[in-house]
Phi, psi and omega in degrees: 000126196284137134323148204259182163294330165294336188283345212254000191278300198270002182060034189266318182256142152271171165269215165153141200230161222221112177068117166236061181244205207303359169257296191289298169341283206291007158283277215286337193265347174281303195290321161335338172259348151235010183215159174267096188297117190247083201270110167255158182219142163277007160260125171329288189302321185270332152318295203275331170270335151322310177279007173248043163045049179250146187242111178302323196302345199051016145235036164238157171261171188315304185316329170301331161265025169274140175084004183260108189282072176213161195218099151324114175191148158280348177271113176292007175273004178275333200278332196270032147258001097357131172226266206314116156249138187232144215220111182238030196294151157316147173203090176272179162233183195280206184274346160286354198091003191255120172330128175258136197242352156347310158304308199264030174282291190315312202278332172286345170261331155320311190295309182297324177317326210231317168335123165230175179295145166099344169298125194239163212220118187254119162270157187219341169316133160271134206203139203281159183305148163095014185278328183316287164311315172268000226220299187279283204295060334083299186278325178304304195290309163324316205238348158267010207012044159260171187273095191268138187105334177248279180349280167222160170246158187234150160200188206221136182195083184277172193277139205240037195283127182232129202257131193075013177254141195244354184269295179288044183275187183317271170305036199222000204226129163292170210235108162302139142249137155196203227174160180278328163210233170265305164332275167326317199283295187302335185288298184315312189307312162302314175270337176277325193311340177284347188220341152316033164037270185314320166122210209224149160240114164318096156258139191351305187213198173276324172302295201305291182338307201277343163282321180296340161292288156338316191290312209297303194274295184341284170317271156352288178314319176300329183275324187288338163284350196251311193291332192285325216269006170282319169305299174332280169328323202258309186324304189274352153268007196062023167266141181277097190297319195302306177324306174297340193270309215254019156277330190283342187268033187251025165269149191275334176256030192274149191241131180289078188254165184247147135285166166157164195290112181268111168218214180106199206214005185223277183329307203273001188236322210273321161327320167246043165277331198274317186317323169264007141266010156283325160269317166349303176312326213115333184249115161298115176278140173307259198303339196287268184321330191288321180297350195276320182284349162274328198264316162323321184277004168291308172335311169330280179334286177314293142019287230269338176275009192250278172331341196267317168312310174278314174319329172271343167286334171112020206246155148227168203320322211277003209219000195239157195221123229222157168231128150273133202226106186107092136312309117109005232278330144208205182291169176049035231212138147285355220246117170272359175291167178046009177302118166281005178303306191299334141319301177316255193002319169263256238309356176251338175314294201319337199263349181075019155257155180299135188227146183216141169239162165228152150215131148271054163217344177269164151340003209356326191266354175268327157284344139299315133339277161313303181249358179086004226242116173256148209260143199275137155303313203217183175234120167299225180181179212052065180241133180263016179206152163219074190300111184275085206234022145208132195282077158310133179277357165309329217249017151301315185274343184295164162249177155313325194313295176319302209276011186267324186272351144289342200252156159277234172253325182287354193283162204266160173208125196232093190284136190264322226225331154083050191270329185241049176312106146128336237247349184239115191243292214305290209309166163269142196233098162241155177221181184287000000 
């Protein structure tokens, strides 16, 4: 017997969300305000920082954990006061590019653990279609000997978390759902449609979610691919690509895309969860991977034109002391996976310049840890470059005036971002 919306309405039944990093919180902490909430992490240490109403991802404030019916725990004997699950883990791929499916492995066998009949299993990981149905519930079924889909029901509702945007948060972006069936679809509806501002869209199938989740940063990586390989093209004309965006974009349907380094945990990853169930299939996708191998190859690219640069001046690289200013994956942000700074970064290494990064806003020991990489407290001068390669809104108010007291007399400034158009006549000024 399935549980209604009412119990979970009257607090008779919990929730519960699975993985509380920059997706699963601002979930678990939303629905907290109207249900009684079971938040889990397998980590200790970040558990004990919730519960002193701290968000480790660094993009909630305190205040967000106010008013929240939720109990913080690592243990798995908490989750089996839960019946609703909602499953929010990272789903990165490996050094090849092959979907890693390792997190939502894990969660799915925490999930057989706990799982009783009458239980409904929410995935919220992006993933390729048919991953929900082949891939997680098989293991759920294994290790609770229950049935899924009679037993307990599933439905899929992927996350629409977009990180350092205070415009788009979580209850402001309508929510795909879907369900195993009408039953399920309906319960699922009801509980996110209760904290969805806009309300929810009912998709087709379970399938239909997880593509359309995948289709989305996919569409997006491609346009932004299209925009580097124009920059690459306008470069060898001497054309100002920014210049070219912004006469076409006084067309009413020209769509405002940028070039610039695509990393993250969603753009730079989720194309090739559908491309290896595209070969899976048999079909090698064309335009998907071409965009990927364009926007993977920028960091290169740049590299190689920041050398190109020091070469015509007469300096060499191996003689040159460089700042990268912005860690990263993007502004205003903590989040260093997937930062594509840190390519650059080995690709100028590999040329023997002297390197110095700065971020306020990452980690050091975590950028350390992660990339091998130590990050400078402060920024020093005499520098023959300066990469401006994530827009901060700190690193907004700089001007020439600054970057000439920091700079040599020749120096280079290699805006990413295209922050300072207009703004630098002595100094040399490149941008994509």
């Amino acid at each position: 017997m399935s549980h209604t919306f009412e119990d979970y309405q009257q607090k008779k039944q919990q929730l519960a969300v699975i993985g509380l990093g920059y997706v699963g919180l601002p979930i678990a902490l939303e629905l907290a305000r109207k249900f009684k909430v079971v938040g889990f992490d397998i980590s200790q240490k970040r558990v004990e920082m919730m519960r002193n109403k701290v968000d480790p991802s660094n993009e909630l404030p305190t205040a967000a954990f106010e008013g929240a019916d939720i109990f913080f725990t690592a243990d798995l004997e908490d989750l089996k006061q839960a019946s609703f699950y909602i499953v929010a883990v990272p789903t990165p791929v490996d050094d090849h590019k092959v979907p890693d499916l390792t997190p939502l492995v894990k969660a799915s066998e925490t999930l057989g653990k706990v799982l009783k009949k009458g239980d409904t299993v929410v995935y919220e990981s992006t993933v390729y279609p048919g991953c929900t149905e082949d891939d997680c519930v098989p293991i759920v079924e294994k290790i609770s000997g229950l049935k899924g889909y009679t037993d307990f029901k599933v439905g899929y509702s992927p996350e629409r978390i977009n990180p350092g945007d205070t415009q788009h948060t979580l209850t402001k972006v309508m929510k795909i759902v879907s369900g195993c069936d009408e039953t399920s679809l309906d319960l699922i509806s009801k509980i996110y449609g209760s904290i969805i501002e806009p309300g929810v869209h009912k998709a087709a199938t379970i399938k239909v979610a997880e593509a359309a989740k995948v289709i989305e940063n996919t569409q997006r990586d491609l346009n932004i691919a299209l925009m580097n390989e124009l920059s690459q093209i306008f470069n060898k004309m001497g054309i100002n690509t920014y210049d070219v965006l912004e006469a076409a974009g006084t067309k009413w349907n020209f769509l405002k895309f940028q070039p610039g380094l695509v990393g993250g945990h969603c753009i730079g990853v989720d194309p090739y969860y559908l491309t290896y169930k595209s070969m899976s299939l048999g079909y090698e996708p064309q335009i998907i991977l071409s965009g990927r191998r364009i926007n993977d190859g920028m960091s290169a690219w740049v590299a190689k034109k920041l050398v190109q640069l020091l070469l015509n001046i007469d300096k060499n690289p191996k003689n040159c002391k460089v700042l990268i200013m912005g860690a990263t994956f993007k502004e205003n942000v903590s989040d260093i996976r997937n930062s594509k700074v840190f390519d650059l970064y080995r690709e100028l290494k590999e040329f023997g310049v002297q390197l110095e990064i700065v971020d306020p806003y990452a980690e050091a020991d975590e950028v350390a840890h992660e990339y091998g990489v130590q990050l400078s407290e402060s920024i020093s001068s005499g520098y023959d470059a300066v990469i401006v390669a994530v827009n901060h809104s700190s690193y907004q108010g700089i001007d020439e005036t600054y970057l000439k007291t920091i700079c040599t007399k020749d120096g280079i400034i290699i805006d990413l971002k295209n922050v300072f158009k207009g703004k630098i006549n002595e100094l040399t000024h490149w941008t994509l």
